[in-house]
MISESE-350919 format. One line per field, with one value per atom (N, C-alpha, C): residue in one letter; atom name; x, y, z. Coordinates in steps of 0.05 Angstrom, whole numbers, padded with zeros to 5 digits. Example, Ala and Ser with C-alpha at 12.3 -4.5 7.8 and 13.67 -1.06 7.14 Angstrom:
romar = A, A, A, S, S, S
dogu = N, CA, C, N, CA, C
u = 00264, 00246, 00264, 00257, 00273, 00258
v = -00114, -00090, -00066, -00045, -00021, 00001
w = 00156, 00156, 00156, 00142, 00143, 00157
! end
This chain:
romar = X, X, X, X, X, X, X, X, X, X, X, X, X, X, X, X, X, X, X, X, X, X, X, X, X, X, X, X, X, X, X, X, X, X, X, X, X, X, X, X, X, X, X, X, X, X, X, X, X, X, X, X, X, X, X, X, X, X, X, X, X, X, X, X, X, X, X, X, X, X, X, X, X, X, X, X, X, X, X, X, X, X, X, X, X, X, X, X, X, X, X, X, X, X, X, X, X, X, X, X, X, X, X, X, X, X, X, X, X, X, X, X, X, X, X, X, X, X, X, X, X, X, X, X, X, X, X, X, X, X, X, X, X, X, X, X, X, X, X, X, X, X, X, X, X, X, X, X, X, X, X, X, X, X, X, X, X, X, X, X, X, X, X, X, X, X, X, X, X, X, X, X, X, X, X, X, X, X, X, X, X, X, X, X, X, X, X, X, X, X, X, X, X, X, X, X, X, X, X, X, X, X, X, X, X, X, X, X, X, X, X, X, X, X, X, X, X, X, X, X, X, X, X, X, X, X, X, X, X, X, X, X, X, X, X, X, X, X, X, X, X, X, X, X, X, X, X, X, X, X, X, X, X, X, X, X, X, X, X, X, X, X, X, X, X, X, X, X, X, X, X, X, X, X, X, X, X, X, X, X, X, X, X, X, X, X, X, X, X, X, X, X, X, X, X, X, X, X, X, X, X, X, X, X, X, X, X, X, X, X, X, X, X, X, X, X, X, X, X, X, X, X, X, X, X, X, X, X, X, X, X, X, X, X, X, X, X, X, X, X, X, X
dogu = N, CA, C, N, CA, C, N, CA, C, N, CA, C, N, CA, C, N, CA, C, N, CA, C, N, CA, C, N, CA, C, N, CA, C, N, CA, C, N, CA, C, N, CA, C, N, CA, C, N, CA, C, N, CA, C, N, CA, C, N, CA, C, N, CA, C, N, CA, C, N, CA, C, N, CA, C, N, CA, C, N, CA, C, N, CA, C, N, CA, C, N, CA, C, N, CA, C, N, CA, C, N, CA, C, N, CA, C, N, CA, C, N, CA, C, N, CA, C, N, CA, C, N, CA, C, N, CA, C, N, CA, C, N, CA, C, N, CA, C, N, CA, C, N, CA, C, N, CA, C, N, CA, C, N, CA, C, N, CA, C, N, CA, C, N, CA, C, N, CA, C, N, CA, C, N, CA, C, N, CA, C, N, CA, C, N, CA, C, N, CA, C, N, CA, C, N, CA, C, N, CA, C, N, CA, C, N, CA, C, N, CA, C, N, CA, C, N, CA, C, N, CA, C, N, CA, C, N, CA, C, N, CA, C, N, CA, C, N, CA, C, N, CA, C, N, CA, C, N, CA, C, N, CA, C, N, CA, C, N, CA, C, N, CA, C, N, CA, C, N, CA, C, N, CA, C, N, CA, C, N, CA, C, N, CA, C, N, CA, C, N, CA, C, N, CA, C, N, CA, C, N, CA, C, N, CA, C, N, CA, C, N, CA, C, N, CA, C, N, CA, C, N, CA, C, N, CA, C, N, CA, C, N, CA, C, N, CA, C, N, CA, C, N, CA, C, N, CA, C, N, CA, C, N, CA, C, N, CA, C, N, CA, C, N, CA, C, N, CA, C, N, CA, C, N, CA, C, N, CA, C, N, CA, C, N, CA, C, N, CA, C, N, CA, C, N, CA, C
u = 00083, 00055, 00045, 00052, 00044, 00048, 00072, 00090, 00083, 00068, 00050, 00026, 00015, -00012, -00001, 00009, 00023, 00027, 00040, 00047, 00026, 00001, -00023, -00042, -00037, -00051, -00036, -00015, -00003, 00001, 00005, -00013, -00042, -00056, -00088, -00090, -00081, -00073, -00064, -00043, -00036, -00054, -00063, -00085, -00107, -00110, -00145, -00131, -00112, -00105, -00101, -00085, -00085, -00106, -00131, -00151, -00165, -00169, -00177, -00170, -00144, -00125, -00142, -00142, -00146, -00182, -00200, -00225, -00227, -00207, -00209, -00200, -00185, -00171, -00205, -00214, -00237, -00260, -00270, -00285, -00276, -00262, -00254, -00254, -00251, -00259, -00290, -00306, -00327, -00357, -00339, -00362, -00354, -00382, -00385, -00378, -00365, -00351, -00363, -00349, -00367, -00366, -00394, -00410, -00423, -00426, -00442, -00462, -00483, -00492, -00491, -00489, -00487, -00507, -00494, -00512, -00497, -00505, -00486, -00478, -00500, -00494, -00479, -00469, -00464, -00418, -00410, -00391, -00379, -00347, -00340, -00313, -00283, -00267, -00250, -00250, -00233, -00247, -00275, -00277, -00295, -00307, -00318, -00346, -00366, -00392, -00405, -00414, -00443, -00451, -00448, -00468, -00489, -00506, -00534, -00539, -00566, -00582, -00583, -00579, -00586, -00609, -00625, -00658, -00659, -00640, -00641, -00635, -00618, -00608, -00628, -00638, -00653, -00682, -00688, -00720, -00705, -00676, -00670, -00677, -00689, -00685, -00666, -00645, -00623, -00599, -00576, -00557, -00542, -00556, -00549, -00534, -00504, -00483, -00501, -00524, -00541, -00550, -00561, -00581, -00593, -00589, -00606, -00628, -00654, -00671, -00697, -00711, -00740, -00762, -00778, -00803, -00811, -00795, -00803, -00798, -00797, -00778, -00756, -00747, -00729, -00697, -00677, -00647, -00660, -00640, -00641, -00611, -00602, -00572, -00575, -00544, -00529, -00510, -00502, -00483, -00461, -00442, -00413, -00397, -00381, -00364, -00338, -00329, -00295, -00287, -00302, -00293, -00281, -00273, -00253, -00274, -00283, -00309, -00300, -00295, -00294, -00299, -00328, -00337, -00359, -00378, -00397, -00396, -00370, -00360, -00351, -00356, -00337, -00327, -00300, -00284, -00264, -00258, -00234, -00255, -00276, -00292, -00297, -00315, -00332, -00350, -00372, -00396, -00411, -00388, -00380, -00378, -00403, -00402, -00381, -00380, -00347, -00339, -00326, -00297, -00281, -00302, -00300, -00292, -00298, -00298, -00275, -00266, -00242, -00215, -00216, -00192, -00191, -00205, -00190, -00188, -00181, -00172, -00148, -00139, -00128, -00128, -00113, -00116, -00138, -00134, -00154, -00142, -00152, -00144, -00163, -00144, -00150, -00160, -00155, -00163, -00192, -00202, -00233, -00230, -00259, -00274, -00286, -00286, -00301, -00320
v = -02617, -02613, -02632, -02657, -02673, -02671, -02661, -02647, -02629, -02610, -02591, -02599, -02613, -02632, -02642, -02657, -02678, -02657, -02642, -02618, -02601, -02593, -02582, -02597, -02625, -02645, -02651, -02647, -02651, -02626, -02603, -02583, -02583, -02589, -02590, -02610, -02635, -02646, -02645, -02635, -02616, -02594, -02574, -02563, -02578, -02596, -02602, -02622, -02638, -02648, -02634, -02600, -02582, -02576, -02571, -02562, -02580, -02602, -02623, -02618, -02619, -02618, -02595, -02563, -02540, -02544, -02558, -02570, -02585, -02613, -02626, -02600, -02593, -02577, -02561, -02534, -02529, -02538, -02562, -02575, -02591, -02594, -02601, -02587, -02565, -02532, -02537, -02536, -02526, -02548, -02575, -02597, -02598, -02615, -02620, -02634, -02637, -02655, -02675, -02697, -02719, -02730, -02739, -02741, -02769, -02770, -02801, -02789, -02814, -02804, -02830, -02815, -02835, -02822, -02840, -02839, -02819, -02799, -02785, -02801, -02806, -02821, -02853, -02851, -02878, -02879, -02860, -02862, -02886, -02900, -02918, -02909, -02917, -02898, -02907, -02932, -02944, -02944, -02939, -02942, -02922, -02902, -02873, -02881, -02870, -02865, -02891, -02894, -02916, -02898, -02915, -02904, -02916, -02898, -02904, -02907, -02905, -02901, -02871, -02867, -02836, -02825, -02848, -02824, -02824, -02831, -02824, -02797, -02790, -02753, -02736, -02751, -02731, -02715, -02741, -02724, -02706, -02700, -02681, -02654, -02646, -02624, -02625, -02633, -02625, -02634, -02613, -02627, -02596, -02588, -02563, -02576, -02562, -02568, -02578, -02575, -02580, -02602, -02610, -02641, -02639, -02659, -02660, -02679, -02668, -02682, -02687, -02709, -02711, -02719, -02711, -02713, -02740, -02760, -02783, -02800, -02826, -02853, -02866, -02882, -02891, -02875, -02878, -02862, -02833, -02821, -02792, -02788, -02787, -02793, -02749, -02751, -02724, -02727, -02705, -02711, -02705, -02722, -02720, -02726, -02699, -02700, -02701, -02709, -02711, -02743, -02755, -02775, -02802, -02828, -02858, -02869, -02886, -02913, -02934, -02950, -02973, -02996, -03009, -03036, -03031, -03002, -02988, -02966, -02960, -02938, -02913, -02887, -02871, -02856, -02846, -02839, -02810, -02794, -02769, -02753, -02749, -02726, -02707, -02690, -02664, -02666, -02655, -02656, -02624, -02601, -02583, -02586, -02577, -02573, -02554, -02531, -02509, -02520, -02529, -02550, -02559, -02580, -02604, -02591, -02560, -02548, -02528, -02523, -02513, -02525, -02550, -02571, -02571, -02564, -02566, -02586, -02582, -02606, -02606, -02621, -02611, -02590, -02565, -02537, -02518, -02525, -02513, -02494, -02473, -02454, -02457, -02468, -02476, -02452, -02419, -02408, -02395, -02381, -02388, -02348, -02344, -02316, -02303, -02327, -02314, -02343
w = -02115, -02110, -02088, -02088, -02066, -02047, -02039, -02020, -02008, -02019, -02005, -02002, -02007, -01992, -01969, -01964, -01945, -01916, -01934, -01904, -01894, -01917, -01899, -01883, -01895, -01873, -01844, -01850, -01831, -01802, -01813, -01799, -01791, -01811, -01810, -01774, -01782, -01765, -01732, -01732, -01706, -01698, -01712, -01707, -01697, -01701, -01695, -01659, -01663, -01649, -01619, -01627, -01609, -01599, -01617, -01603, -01587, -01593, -01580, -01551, -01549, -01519, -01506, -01519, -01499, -01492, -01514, -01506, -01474, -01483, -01456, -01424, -01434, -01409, -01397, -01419, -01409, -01405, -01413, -01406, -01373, -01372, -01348, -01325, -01332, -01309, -01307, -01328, -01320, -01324, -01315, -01310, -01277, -01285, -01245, -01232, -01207, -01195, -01187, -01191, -01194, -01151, -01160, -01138, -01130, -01115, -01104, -01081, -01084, -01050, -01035, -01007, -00983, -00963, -00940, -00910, -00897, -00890, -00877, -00848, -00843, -00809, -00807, -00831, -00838, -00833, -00827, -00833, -00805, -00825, -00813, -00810, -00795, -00803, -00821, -00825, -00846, -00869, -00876, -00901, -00907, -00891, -00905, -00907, -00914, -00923, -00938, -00929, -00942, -00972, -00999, -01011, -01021, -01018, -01025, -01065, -01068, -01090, -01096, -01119, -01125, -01120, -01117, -01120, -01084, -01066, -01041, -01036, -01051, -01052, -01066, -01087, -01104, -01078, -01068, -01045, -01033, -01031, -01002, -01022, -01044, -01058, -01076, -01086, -01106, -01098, -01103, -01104, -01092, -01062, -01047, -01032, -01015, -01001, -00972, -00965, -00941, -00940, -00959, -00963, -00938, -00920, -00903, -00893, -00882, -00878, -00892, -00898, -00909, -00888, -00901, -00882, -00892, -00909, -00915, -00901, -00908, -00892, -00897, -00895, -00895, -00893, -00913, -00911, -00930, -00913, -00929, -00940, -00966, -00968, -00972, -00977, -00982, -01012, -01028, -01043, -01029, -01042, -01023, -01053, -01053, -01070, -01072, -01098, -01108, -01089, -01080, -01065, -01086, -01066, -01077, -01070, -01086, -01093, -01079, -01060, -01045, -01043, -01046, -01040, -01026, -01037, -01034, -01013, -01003, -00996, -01000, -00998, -01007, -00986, -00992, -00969, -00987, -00971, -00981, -00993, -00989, -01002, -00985, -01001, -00985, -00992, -00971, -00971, -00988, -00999, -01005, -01032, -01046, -01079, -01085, -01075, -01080, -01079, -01049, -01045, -01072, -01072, -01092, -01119, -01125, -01155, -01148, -01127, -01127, -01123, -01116, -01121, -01154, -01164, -01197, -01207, -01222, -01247, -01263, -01293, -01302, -01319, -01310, -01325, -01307, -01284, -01269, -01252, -01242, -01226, -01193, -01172, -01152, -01130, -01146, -01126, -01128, -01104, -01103, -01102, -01107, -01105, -01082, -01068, -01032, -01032
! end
């Protein structure tokens, strides 16, 4: 009798463990590529993009592959995605929300729809 406890936990176990795994996999498809903002006009070549403060991206409107310009002052940043964090740099990204979501992940399917 114990014996058969032992072994449904132990299944129970692997089950939940499994599912865990195919969770992370789809969750990982379908979160957002992680993003920073910078200066667009800021690039250097050894070390990539200036980044800014987030609420510098937020006035351009959102978080559209354009960003762009404000009719405000100061920096107007852009999101620039999938990029390497530096020493307030980022560099190897796109400026390309698709881009960035069709390089994938793990368990991801890298090809695109148009």
């Amino acid at each position: 009798m114990a014996e058969t406890t032992r072994r449904r936990l132990r299944s129970s176990t692997v089950m939940l463990g499994g599912m865990g795994v195919l969770a992370a996999a789809l969750s990982a498809c379908g979160s957002e590529p992680d993003k920073r903002c910078v200066d667009p006009n800021s690039y250097d070549l050894n070390r990539g993009y200036k980044v800014l403060d987030s609420k510098a991206c937020k006035s351009t409107g959102g978080s559209g592959s354009s960003g762009g310009s404000s009719s405000g002052t100061g920096t107007t940043g852009r999101w620039y995605y999938g990029s390497n964090r530096s020493g307030g740099f980022a560099d190897r990204g796109t400026f390309s929300k698709s881009q960035a979501v069709d390089r994938g992940g793990f368990g991801c399917s890298s090809s695109s729809g148009g």
